[in-house]
N, C-alpha and C positions, 0 to 999 in steps of 0.2 A: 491541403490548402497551404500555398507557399507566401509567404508577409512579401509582396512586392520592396518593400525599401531592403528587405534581405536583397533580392535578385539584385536590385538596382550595385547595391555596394559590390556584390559579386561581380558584377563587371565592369565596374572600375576598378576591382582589384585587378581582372582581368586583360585590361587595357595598362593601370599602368604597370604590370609586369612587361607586356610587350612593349612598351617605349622604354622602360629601364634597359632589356635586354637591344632592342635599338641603339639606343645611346650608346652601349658598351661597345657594341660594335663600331659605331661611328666614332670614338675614343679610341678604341687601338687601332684604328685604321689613320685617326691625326695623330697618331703618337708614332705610328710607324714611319710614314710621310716624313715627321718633324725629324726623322733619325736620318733617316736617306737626306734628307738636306743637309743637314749638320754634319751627315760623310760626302756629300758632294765638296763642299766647301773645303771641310778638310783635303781633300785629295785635293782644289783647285790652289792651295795655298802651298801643298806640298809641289806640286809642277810649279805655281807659280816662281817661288823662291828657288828653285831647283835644289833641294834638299837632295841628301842620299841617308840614306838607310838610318846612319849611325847618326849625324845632324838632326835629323826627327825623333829620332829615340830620345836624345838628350834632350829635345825642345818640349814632349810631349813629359818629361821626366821632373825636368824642372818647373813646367806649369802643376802636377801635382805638387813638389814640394812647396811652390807658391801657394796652393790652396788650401795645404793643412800649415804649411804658417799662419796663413791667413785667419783658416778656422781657429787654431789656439789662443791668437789672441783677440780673439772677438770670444771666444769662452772665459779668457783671461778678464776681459773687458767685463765682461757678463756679474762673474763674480765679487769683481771688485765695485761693482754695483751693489749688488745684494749685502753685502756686506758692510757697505756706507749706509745702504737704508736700513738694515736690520740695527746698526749701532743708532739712527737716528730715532728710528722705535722705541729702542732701549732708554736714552736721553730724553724723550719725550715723556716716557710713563715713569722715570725715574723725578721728573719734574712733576709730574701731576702728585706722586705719592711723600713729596716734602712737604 
């Protein structure tokens, strides 16, 4: 004799494994999509401007160094946050313990 609310959970577990494995599917299927656009583009910018080989290298070279500038100082940024609120913590509880 099987406890029906067992059965019942059994197949929603049932179901939602098959929409998780759905999803995933339907997920790298837009994430693949989203790649082929983003290299359409690219190529329609590279015909566009009539780059040559060496021109795109450099432009594709200096947008990474643009990005990890970027990222350093937004880490930089980051820090020097944490560290003004961590001093104000400090100055707070040094204030309550006078």
């Amino acid at each position: 004799m099987t406890n029906p609310k067992i059965e019942r959970v059994k197949e929603d577990i049932a179901k939602t494994k098959a929409k998780i494995s759905e999803y995933t599917a339907k997920l790298r299927d837009l994430e693949r999509h989203k790649t082929d656009l983003e290299n359409l583009e690219i190529i329609a910018l590279y015909r566009k401007e009539n780059f040559n080989e060496d021109e795109f290298s450099a432009l594709l070279r200096s947008q990474r160094n643009d990005e990890a500038s970027g990222q350093a100082a937004w880490q930089a940024s980051t820090r020097s946050k944490q560290a003004v609120s961590a001093q104000e913590v400090k100055e707070d509880s040094d204030d309550e313990t006078e």
